[in-house]
N, C-alpha and C positions, 0 to 999 in steps of 0.2 A: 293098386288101390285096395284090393282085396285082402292083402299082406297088412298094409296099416290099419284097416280096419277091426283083422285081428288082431293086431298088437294093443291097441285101446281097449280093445274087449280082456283081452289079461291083463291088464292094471287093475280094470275097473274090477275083476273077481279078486285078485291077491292080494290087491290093500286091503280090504274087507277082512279079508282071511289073517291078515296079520294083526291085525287090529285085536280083532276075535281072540287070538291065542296068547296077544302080551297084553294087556289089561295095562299096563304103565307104558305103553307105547303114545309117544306125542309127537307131534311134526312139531320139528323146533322153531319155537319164536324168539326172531332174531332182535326185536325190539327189547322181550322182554330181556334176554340174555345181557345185551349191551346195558340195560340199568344195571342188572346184579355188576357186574364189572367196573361199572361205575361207583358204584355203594361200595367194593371193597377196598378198592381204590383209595376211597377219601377215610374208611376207617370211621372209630369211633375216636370221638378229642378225651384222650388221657389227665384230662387237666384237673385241679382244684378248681379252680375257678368258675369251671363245669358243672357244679355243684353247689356253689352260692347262688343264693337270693335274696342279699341284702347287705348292705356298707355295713351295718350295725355289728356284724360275726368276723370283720374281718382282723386280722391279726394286726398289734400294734405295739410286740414286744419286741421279735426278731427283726433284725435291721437286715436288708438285701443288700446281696456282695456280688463284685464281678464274677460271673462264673456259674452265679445260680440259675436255675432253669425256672422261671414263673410265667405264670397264666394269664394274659389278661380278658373282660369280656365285658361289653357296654348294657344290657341285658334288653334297653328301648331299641338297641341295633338286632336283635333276634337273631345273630350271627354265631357260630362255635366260638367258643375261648381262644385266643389267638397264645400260641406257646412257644416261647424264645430264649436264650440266652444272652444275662447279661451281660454286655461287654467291656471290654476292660478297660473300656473309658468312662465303665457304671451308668453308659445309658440305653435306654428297648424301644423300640420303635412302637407306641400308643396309636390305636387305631384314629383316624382321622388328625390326629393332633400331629404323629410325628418324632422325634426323636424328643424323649423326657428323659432326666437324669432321673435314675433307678436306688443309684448305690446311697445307701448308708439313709434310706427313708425305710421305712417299715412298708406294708400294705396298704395299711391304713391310708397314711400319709403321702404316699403316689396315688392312690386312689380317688382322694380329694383334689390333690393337685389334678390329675386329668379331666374329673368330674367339673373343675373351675373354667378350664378351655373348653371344654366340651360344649362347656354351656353359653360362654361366649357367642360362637358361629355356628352350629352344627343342633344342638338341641335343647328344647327348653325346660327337659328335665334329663338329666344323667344319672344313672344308677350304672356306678362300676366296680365291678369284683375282682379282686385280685388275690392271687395264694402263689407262697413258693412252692412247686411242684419239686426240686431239687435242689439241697444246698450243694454248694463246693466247699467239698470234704477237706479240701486242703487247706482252704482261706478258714474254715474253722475251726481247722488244729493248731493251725496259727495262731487265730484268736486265745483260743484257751490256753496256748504258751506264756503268754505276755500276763505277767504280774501286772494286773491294774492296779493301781494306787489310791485312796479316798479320801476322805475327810467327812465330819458329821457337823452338822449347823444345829442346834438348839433355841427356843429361846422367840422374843421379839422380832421376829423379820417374818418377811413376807413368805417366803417358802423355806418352811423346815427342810430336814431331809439329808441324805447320802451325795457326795459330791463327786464327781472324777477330780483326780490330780494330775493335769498334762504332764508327759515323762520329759517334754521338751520345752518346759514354759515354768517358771516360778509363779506361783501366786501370793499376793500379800493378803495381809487379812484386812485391808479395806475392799480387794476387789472380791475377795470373798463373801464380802456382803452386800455388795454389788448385785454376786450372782445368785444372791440370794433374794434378790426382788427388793433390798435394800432394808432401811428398819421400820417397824411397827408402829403404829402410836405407842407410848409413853415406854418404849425405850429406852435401855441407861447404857447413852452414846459413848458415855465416857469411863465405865468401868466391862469392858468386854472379856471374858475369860479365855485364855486357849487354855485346852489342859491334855499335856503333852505327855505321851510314856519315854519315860529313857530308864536308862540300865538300874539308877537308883529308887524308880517310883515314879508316880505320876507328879508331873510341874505344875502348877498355873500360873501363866502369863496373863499378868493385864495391861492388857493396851486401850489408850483412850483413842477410838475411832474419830467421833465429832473433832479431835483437832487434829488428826490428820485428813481430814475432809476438807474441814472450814477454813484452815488454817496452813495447810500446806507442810505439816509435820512429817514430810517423808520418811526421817530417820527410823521412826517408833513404828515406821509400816510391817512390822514384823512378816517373813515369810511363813505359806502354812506347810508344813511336813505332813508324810504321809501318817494317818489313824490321829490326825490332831480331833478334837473335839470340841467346837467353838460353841460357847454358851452368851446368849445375849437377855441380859437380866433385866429386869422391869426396874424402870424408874422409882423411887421411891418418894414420894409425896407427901410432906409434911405441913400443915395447916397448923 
């Protein structure tokens, strides 16, 4: 008895003493340890996404491809930006929502789309952020390989502007004006210019749209070639 009585009586002096001589001396807490372990565990979220605060900044030129690495984050869900690869069926799995086609929308554009589900079932207001964290370097050297083809719209229709030329599809120049949101008021349906570069100089074609419209004139539906420049001229009005 008198053995362990000693032995308590030297703890109780040499923790003291050790204490005294290491000034950074702690008895380890084991609570607090397991947090730190935890915190580095989950990291910090690398994302863009992580850094938005509002739909208004989000990007709506670059179109998302399978392969790229993007962000997403709901910002009323108070959650990290969730960070995924798209797959090569171009769809990412959207918190709450589920599996969304990704490919070939912008940010913007998925962002809204999730923001529309969202709001259905889940919340009555959606604010969601999204950013490409990484492209696939590959799908975009690909991209820049590929000679795009154009055409420019002039003129009376409803959207001026630069057009793609499908590498797999003929367009005629009615449905040119089609994709042009169609004609304007006072429109001159029936004297439509193409004006074409070939090896001697620039061409102009005219074709009368309105009868191939009205009228079923398939023949005269001229196809558009690449750098055509279709001008549609204002009606002329004589009183």
């Amino acid at each position: 008895m008198k053995k362990l009585s000693l032995s308590f009586l030297l703890l109780a002096i040499v923790l003291p003493s050790l204490k005294a001589q290491d000034p950074g001396f702690r008895i380890p807490d084991q609570s607090r340890s397991s947090r730190q372990a935890n915190t580095a565990a989950a990291g910090p979220v690398n994302a863009g996404a992580a850094v938005l605060s509002s739909m208004d900044v989000l990007d709506n030129n670059q179109a998302i491809a399978s392969g790229d690495t993007i962000s997403i984050r709901i910002l009323e869900d108070r959650r990290d930006a969730l960070q995924q690869v798209v797959a090569v069926t171009g769809e990412v799995q959207a918190p709450y929502v589920g599996l969304v086609t990704a490919k070939g929308k912008t940010c913007r554009d998925l962002a809204f789309a999730i923001k529309k589900e969202l709001e259905k079932n889940f919340f009555q207001h959606a604010t969601v952020v999204i950013a490409i964290d990484k492209m696939n370097l590959e799908d975009a050297t690909k991209m820049r390989e590929v000679d795009l083809e154009f055409y420019v719209m002039f003129g009376i229709v409803a959207k001026q502007g630069k057009y793609d030329l499908p590498a797999n599809e003929d367009i005629s120049i009615s449905q040119a004006i089609l994709r042009a949101g169609g004609f304007a008021q006072f429109a001159n349906k029936e004297r439509v210019k193409i004006i074409r570069k070939t090896p001697n100089g620039n061409k102009t074609i005219l074709v009368n749209v309105d009868g191939i419209m009205r009228q079923g004139d398939l023949e005269r539906d001229v196809f558009i070639r690449k750098d055509d420049v279709i001008i549609v001229e204002e009606k002329t009005v004589n009183f």
